[in-house]
ZATIFI-320351 format. One line per field, with one value per atom (N, C-alpha, C): x, y, z; atom name; residue in three letters; residue number from 1. Coordinates in pm, 1 decimal, padded with zeros to 6 digits, always signed. Layout:
N
xx c(X,...)
yy c(Y,...)
zz c(Z,...)
at c(CA,...)
aa c(ALA,...)
i c(NUM,...)
***
This chain:
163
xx c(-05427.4,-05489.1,-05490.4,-05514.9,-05504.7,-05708.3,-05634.4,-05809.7,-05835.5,-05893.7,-05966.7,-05801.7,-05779.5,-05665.4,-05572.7,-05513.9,-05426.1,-05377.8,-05508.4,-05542.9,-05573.3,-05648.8,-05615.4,-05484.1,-05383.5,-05228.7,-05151.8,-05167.5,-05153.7,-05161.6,-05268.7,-05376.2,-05258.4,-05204.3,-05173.4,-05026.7,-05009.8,-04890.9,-04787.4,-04641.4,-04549.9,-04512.4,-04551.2,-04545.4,-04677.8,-04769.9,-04867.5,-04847.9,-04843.0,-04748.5,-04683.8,-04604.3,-04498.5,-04544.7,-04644.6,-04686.7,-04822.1,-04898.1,-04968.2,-04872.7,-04756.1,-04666.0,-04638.7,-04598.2,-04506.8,-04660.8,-04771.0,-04909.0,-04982.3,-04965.2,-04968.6,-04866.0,-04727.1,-04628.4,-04652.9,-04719.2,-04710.0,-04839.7,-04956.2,-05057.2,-05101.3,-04935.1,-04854.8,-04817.6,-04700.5,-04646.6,-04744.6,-04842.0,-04932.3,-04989.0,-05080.4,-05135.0,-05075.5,-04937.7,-04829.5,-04764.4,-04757.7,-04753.3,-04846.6,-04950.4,-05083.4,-05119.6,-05138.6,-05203.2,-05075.8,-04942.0,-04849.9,-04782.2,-04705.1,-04588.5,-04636.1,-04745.0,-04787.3,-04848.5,-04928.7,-04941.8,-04842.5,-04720.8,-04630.4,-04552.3,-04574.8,-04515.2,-04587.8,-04679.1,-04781.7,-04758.3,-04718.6,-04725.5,-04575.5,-04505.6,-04339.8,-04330.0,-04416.1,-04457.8,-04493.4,-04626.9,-04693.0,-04633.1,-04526.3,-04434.7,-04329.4,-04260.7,-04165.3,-04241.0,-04361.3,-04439.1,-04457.4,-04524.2,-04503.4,-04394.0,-04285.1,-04183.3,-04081.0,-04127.7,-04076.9,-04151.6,-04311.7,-04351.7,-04294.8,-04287.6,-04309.2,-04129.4,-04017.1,-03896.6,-03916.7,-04061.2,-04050.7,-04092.6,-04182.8,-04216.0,-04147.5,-04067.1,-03943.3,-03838.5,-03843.3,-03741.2,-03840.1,-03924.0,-04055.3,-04031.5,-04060.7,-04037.0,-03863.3,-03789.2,-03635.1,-03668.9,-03688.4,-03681.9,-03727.4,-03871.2,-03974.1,-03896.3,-03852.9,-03783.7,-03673.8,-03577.1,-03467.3,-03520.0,-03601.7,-03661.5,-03683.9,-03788.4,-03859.0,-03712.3,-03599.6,-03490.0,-03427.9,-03400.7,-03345.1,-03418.6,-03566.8,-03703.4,-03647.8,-03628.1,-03611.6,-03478.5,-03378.9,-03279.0,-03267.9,-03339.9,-03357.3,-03438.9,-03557.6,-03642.5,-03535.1,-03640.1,-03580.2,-03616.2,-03513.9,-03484.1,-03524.7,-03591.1,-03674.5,-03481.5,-03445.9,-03364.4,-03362.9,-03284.7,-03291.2,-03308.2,-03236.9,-03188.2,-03329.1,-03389.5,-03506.3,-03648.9,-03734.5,-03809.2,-03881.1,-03967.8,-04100.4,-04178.3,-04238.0,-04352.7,-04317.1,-04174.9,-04127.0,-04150.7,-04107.4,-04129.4,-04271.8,-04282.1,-04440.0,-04484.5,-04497.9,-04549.4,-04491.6,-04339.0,-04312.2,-04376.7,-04349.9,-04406.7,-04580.2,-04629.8,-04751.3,-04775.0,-04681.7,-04688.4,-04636.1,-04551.3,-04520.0,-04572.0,-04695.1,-04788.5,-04914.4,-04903.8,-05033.3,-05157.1,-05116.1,-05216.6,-05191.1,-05307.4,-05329.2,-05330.9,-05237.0,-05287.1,-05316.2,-05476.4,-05557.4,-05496.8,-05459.1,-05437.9,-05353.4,-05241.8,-05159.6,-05190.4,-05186.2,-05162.6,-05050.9,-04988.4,-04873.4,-04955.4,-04970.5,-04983.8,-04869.3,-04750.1,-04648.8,-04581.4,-04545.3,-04470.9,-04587.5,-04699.5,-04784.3,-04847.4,-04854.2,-04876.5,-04984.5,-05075.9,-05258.8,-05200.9,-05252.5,-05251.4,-05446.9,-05479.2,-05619.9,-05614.0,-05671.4,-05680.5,-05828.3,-05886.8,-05990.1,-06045.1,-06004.3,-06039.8,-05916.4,-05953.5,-05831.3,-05878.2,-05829.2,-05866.3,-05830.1,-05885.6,-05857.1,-05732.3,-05670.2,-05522.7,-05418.2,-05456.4,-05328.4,-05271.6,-05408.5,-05369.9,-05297.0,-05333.8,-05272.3,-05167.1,-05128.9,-05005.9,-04891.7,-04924.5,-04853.3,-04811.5,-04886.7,-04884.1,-04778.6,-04801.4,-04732.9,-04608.0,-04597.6,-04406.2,-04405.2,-04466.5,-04426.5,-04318.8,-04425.5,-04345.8,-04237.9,-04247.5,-04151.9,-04029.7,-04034.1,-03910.8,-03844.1,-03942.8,-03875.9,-03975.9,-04008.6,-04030.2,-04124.4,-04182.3,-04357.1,-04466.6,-04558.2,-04669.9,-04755.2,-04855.0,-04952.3,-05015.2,-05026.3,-05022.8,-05219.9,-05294.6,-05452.5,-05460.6,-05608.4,-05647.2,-05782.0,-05842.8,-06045.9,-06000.6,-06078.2,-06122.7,-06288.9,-06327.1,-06471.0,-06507.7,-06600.0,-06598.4,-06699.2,-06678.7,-06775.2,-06708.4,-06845.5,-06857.3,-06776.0,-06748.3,-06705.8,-06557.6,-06517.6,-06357.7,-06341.7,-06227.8,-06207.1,-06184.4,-06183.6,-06143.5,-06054.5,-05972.6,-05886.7,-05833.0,-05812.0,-05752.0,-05651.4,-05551.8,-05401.1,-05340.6,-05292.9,-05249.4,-05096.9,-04986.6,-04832.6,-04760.2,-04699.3,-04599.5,-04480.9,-04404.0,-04292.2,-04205.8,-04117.6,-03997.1,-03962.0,-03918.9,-03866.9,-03889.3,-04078.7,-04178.0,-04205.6,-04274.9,-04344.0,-04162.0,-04000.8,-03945.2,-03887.4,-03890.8,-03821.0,-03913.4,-03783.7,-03957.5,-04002.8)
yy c(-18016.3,-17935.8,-18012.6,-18140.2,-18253.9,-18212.8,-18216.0,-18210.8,-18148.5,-18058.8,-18009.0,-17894.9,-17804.7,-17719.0,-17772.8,-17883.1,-17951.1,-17980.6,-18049.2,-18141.9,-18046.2,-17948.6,-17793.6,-17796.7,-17708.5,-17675.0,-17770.2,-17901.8,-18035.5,-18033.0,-18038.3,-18037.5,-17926.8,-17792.2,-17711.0,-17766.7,-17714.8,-17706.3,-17653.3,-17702.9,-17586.8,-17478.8,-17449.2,-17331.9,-17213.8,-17280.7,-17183.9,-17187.0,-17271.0,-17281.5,-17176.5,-17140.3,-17067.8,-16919.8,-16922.3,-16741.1,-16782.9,-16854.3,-16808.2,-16770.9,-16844.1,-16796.7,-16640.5,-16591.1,-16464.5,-16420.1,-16430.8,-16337.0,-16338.2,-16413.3,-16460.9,-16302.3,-16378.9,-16271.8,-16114.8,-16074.7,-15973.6,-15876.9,-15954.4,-15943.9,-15905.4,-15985.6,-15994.3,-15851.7,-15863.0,-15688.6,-15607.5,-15594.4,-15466.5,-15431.1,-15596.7,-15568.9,-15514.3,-15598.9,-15502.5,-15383.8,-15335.9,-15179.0,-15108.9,-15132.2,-15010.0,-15080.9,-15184.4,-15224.5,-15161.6,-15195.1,-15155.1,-15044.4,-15082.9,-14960.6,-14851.2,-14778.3,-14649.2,-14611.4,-14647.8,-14574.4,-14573.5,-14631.1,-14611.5,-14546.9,-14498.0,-14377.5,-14245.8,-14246.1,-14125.1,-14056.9,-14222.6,-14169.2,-14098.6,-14147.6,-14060.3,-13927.2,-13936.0,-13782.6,-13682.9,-13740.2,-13669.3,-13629.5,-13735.6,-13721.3,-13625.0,-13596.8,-13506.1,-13414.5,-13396.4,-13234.4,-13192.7,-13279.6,-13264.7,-13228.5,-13288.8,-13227.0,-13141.8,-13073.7,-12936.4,-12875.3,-12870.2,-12757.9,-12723.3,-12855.6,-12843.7,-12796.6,-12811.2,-12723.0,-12587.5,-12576.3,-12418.6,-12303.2,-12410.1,-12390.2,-12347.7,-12424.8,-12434.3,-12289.6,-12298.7,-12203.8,-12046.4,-12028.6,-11928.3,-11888.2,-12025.5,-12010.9,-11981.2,-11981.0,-11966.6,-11809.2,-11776.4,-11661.3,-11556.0,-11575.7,-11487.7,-11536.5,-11622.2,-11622.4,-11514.1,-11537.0,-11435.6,-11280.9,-11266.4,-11181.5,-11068.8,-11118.6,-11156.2,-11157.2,-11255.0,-11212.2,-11094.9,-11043.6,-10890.8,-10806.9,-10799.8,-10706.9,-10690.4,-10790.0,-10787.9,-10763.7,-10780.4,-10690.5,-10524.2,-10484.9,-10356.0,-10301.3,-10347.5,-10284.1,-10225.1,-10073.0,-10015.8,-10087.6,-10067.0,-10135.4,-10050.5,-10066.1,-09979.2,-09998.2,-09899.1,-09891.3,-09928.8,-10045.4,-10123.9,-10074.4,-09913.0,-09821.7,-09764.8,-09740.6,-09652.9,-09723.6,-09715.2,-09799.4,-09778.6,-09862.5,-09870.4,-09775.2,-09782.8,-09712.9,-09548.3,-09529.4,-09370.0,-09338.8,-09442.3,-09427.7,-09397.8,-09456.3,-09432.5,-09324.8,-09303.2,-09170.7,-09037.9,-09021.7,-08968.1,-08963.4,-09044.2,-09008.4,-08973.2,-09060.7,-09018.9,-08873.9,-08824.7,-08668.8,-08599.2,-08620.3,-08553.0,-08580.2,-08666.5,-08719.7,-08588.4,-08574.7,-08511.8,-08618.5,-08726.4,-08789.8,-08824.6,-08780.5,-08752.6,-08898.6,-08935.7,-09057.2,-09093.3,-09162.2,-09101.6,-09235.3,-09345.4,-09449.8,-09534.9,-09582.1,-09695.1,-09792.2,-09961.6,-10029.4,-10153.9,-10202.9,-10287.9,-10471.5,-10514.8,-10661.7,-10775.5,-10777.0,-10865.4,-10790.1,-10890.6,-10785.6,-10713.5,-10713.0,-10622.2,-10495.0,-10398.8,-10278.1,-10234.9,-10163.2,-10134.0,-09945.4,-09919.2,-09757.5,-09714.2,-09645.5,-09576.3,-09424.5,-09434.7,-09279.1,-09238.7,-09133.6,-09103.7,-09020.2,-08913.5,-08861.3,-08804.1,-08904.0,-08864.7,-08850.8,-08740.1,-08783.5,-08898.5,-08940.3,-09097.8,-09044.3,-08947.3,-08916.8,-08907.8,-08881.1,-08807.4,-08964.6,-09050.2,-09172.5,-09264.8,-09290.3,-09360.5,-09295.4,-09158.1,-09100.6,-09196.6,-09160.8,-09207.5,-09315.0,-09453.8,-09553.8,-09616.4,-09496.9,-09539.5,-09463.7,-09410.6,-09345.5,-09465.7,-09498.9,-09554.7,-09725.3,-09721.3,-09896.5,-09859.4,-09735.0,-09689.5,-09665.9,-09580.4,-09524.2,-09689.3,-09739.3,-09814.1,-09904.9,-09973.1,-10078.5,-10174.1,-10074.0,-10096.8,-10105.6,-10194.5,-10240.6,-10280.4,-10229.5,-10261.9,-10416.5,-10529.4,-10658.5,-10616.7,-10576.3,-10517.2,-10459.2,-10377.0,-10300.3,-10242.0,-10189.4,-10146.8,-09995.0,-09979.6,-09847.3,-09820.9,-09682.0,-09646.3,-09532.1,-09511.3,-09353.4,-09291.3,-09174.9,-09109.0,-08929.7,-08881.2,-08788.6,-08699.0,-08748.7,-08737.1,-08734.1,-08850.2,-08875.1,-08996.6,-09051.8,-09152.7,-09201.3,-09338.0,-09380.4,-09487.4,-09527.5,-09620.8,-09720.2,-09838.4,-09877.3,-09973.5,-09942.0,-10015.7,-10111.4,-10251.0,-10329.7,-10354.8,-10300.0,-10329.9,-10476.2,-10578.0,-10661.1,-10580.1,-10594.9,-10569.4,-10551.1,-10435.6,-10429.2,-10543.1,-10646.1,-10765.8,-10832.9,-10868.2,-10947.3,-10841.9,-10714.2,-10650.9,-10633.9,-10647.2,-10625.7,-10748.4,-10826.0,-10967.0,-10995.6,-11073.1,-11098.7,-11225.0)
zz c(-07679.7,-07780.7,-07913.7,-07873.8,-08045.2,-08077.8,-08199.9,-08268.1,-08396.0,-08385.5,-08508.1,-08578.2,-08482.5,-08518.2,-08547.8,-08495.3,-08549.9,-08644.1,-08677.1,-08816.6,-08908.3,-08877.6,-08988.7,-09055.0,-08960.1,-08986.1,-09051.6,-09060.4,-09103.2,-09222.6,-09246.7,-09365.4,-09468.7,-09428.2,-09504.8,-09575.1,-09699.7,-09748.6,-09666.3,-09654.6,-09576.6,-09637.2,-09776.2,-09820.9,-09770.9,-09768.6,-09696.8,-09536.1,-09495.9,-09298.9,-09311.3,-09396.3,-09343.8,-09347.7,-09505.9,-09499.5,-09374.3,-09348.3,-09228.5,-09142.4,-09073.7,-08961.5,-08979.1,-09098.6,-09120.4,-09109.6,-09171.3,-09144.7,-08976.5,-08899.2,-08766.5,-08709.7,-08707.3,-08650.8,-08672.6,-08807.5,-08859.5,-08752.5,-08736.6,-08697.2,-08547.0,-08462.0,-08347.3,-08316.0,-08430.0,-08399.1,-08403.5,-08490.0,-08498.7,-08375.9,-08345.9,-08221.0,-08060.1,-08078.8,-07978.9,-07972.2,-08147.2,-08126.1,-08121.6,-08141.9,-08116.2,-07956.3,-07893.4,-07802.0,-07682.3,-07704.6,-07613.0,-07622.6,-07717.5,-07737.9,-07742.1,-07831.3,-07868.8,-07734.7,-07642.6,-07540.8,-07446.5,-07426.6,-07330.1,-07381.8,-07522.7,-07610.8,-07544.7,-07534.0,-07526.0,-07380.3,-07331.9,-07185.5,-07098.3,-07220.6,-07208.8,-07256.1,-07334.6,-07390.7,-07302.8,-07228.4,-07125.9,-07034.6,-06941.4,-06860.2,-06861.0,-07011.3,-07040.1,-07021.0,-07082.5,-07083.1,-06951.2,-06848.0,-06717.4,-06621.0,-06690.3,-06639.8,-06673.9,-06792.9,-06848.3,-06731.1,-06746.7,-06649.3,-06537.7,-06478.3,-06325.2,-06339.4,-06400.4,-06388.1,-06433.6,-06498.9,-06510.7,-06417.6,-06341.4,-06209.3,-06115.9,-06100.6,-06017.5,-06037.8,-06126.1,-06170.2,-06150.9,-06193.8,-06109.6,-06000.7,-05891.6,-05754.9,-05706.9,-05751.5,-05731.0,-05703.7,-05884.3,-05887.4,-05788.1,-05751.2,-05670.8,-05535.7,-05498.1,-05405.5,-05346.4,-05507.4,-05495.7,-05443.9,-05537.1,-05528.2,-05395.3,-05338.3,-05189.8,-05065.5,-05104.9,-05041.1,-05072.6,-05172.7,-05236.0,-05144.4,-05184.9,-05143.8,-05009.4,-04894.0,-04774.9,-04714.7,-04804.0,-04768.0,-04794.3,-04898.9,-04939.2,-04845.7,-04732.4,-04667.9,-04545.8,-04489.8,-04390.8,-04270.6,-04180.9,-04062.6,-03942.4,-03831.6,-03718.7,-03644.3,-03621.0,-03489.7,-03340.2,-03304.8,-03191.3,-03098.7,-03139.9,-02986.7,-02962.1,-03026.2,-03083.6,-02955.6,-02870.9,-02783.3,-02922.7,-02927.3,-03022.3,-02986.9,-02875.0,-02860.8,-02889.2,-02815.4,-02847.9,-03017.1,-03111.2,-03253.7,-03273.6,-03267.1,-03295.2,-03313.8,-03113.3,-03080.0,-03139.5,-03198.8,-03239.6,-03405.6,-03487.5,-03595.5,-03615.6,-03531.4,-03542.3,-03521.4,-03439.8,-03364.2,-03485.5,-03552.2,-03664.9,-03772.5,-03811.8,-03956.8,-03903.3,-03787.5,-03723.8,-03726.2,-03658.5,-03594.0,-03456.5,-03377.2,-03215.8,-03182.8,-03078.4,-03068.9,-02931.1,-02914.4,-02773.6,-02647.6,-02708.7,-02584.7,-02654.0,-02572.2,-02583.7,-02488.5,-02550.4,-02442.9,-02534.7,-02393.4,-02423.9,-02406.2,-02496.6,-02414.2,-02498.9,-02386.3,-02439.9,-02541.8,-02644.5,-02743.1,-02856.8,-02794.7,-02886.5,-02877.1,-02927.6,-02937.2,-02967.6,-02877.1,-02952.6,-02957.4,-03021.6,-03063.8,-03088.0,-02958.3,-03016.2,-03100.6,-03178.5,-03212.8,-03277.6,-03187.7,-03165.7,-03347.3,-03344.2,-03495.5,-03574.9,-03660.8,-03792.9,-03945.2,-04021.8,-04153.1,-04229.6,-04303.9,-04406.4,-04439.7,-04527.2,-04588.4,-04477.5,-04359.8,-04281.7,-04222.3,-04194.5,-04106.8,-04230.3,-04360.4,-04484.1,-04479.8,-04439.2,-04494.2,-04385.3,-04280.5,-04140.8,-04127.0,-04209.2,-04179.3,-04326.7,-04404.4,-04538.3,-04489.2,-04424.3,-04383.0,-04305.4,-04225.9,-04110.4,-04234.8,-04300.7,-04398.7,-04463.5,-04511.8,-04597.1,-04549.0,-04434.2,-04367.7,-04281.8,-04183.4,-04060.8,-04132.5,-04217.5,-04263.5,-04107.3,-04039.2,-03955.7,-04048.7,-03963.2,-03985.5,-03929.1,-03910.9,-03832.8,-03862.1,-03709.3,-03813.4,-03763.6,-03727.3,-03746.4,-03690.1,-03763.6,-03778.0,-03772.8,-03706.5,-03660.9,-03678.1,-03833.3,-03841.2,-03885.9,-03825.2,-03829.8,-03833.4,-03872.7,-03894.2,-03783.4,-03749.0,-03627.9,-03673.4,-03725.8,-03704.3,-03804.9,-03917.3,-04029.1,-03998.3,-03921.5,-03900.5,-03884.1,-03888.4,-03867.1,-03716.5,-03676.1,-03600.6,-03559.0,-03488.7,-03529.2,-03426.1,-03412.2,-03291.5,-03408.9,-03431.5,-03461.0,-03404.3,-03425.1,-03341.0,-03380.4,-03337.5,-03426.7,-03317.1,-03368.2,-03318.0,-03302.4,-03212.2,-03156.6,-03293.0,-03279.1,-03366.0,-03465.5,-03346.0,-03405.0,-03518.0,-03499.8,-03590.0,-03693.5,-03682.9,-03759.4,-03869.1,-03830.6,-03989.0,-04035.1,-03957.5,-04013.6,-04156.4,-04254.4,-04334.2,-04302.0)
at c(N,CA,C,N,CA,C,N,CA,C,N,CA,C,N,CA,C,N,CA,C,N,CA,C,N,CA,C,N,CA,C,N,CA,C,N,CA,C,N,CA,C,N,CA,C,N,CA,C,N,CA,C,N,CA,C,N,CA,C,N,CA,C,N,CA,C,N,CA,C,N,CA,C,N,CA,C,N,CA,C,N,CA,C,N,CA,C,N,CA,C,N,CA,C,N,CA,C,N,CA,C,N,CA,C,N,CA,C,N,CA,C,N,CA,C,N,CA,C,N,CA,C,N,CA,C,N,CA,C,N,CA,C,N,CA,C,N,CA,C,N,CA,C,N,CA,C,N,CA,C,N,CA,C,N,CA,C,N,CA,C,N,CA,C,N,CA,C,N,CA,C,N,CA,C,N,CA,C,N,CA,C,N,CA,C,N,CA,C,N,CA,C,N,CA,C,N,CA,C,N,CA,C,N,CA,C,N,CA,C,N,CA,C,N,CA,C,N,CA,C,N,CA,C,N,CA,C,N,CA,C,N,CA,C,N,CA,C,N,CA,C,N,CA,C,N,CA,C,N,CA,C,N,CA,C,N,CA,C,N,CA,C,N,CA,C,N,CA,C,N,CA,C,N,CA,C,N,CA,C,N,CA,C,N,CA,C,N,CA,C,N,CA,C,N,CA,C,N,CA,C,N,CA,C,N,CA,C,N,CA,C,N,CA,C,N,CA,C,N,CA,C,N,CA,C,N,CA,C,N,CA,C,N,CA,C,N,CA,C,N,CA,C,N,CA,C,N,CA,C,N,CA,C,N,CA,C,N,CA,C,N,CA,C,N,CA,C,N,CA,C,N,CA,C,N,CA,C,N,CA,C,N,CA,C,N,CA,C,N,CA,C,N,CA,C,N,CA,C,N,CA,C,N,CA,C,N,CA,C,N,CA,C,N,CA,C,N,CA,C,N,CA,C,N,CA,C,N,CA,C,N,CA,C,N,CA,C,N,CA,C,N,CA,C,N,CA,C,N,CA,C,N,CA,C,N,CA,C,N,CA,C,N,CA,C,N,CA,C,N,CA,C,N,CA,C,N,CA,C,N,CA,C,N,CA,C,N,CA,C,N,CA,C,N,CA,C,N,CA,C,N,CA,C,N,CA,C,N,CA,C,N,CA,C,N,CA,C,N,CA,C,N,CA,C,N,CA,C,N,CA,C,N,CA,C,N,CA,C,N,CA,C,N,CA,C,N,CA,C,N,CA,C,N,CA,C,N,CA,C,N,CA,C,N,CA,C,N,CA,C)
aa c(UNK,UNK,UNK,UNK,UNK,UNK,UNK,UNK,UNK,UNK,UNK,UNK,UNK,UNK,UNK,UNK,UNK,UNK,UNK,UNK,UNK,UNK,UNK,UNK,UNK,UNK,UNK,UNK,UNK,UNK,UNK,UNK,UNK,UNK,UNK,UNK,UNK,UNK,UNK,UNK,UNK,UNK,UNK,UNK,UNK,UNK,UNK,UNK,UNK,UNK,UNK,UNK,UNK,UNK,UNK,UNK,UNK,UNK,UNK,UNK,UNK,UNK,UNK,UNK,UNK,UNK,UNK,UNK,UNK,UNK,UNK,UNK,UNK,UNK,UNK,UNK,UNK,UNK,UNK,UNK,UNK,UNK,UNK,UNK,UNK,UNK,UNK,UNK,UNK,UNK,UNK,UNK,UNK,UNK,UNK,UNK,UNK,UNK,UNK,UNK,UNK,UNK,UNK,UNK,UNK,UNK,UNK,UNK,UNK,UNK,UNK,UNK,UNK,UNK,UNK,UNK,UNK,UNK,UNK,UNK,UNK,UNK,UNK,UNK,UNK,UNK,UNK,UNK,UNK,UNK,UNK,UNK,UNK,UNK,UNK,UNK,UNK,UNK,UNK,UNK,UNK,UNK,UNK,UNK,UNK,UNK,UNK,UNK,UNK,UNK,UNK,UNK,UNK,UNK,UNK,UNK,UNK,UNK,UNK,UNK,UNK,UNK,UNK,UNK,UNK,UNK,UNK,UNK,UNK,UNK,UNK,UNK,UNK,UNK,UNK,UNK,UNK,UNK,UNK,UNK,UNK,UNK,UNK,UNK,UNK,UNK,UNK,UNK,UNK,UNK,UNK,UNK,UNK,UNK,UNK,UNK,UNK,UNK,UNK,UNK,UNK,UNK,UNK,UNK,UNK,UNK,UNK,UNK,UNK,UNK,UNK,UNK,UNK,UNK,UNK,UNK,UNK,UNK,UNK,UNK,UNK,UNK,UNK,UNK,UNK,UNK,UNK,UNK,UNK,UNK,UNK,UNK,UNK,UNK,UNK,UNK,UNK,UNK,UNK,UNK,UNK,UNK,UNK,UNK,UNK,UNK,UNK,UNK,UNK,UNK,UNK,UNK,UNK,UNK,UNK,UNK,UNK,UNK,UNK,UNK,UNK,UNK,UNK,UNK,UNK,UNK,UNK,UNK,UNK,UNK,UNK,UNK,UNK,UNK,UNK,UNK,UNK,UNK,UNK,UNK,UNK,UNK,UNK,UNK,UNK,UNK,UNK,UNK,UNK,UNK,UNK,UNK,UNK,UNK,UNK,UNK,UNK,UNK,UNK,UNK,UNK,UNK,UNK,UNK,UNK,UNK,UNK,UNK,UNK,UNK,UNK,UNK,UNK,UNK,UNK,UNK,UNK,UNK,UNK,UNK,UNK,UNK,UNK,UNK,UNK,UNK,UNK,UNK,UNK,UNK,UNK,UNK,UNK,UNK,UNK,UNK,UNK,UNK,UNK,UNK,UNK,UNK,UNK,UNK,UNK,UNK,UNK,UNK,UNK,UNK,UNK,UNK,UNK,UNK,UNK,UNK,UNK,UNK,UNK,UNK,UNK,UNK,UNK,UNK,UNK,UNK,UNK,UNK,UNK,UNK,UNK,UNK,UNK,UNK,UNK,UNK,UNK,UNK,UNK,UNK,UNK,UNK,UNK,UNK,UNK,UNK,UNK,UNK,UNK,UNK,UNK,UNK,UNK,UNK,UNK,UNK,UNK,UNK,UNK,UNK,UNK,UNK,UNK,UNK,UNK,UNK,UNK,UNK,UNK,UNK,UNK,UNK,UNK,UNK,UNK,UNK,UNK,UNK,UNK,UNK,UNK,UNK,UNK,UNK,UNK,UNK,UNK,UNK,UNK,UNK,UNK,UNK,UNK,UNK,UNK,UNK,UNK,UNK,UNK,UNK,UNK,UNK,UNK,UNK,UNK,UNK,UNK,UNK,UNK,UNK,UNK,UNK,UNK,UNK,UNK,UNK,UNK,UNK,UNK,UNK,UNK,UNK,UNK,UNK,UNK,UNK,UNK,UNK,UNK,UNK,UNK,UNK,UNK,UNK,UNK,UNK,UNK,UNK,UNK,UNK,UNK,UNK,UNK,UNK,UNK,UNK,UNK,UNK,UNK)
i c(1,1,1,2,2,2,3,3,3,4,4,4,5,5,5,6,6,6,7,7,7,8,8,8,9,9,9,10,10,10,11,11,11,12,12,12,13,13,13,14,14,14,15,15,15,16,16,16,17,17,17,18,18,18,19,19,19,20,20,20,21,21,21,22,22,22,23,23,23,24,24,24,25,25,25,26,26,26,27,27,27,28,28,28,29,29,29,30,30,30,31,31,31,32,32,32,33,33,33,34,34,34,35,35,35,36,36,36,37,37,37,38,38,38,39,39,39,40,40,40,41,41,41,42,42,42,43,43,43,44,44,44,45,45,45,46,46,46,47,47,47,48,48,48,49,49,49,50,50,50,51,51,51,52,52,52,53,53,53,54,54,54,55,55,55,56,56,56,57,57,57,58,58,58,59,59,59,60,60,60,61,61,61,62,62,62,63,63,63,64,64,64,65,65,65,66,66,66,67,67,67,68,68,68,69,69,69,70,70,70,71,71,71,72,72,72,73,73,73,74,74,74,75,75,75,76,76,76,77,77,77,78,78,78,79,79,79,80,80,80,81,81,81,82,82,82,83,83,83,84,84,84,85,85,85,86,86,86,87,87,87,88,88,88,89,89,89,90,90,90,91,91,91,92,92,92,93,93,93,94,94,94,95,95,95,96,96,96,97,97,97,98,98,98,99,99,99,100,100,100,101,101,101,102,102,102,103,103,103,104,104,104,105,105,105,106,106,106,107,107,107,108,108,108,109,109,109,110,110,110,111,111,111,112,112,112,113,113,113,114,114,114,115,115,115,116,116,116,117,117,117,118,118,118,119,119,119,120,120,120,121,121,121,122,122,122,123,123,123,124,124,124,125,125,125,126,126,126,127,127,127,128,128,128,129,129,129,130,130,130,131,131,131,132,132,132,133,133,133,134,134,134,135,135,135,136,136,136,137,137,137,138,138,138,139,139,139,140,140,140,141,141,141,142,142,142,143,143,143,144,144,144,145,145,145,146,146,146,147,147,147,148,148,148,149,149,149,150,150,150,151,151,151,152,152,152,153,153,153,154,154,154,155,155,155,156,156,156,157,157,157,158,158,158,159,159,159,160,160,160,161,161,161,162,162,162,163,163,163)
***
């Protein structure tokens, strides 16, 4: 690199050498703190903010968790001794909804019921969660004849209270 630059810097007094050096260096830092430092500033910033959230998150999900476990210990429990289908048939018999056909496939339960009012069958099905914490996992309702109609599908004891 002999040549023209050289013979420049040469050329200068070492009193001016020295303030170009300190104006050089100075020129150095600037460009390394705005070119470097300040965005790997920005980007520690961002990161903390990111990870406030995502622990607030966290702490959200704990909660609704707890929650959801409480919820599911507080729900009512269907009685082991109890056959399912006898439950049923019993409450349905006491909501006053007729219920026209059962069939069993495996541990699943179809319930037909031919005509029901909209309130009596919501009522039945809302004791049914409330009391023994049942649920129908689906459901085909239709109307005929200004009643309802219904074919109910419940999982076995087991599934329909676990949460």
């Amino acid at each position: 690199m002999s040549g023209r630059p050289q013979e420049w810097w040469r050329a200068r007094a070492p009193r001016e050498r020295l303030m170009l050096s300190v104006m050089f260096l100075a020129v150095s830092a600037f460009v390394g703190w705005f070119a470097v430092l300040a965005p790997l500033g920005r980007l520690a910033d961002d990161a903390a903010g990111r990870h406030a959230a995502a622990t607030a998150l966290l702490a959200e999900v704990r909660a609704a968790r707890a929650e959801l476990a409480a919820f599911a210990a507080a729900r009512p429990q269907h009685d082991p001794g109890t056959p399912f289908d006898a439950l049923l048939a019993r409450t349905a018999g006491g909501a006053g909804v007729a219920v026209s056909s059962q069939r069993r496939d495996g541990d699943r339960l179809t319930v037909g019921i031919d005509a029901v009012a909209a309130p009596v069958l919501i009522g039945w099905l809302d004791a049914l969660s409330r009391q023994y914490g049942v649920a129908p996992t689906a459901m085909e309702v239709g109307e005929r004849n200004g009643s309802l109609h219904a074919e109910l599908a419940f999982t076995g004891p087991e599934t329909a209270i676990d949460p």
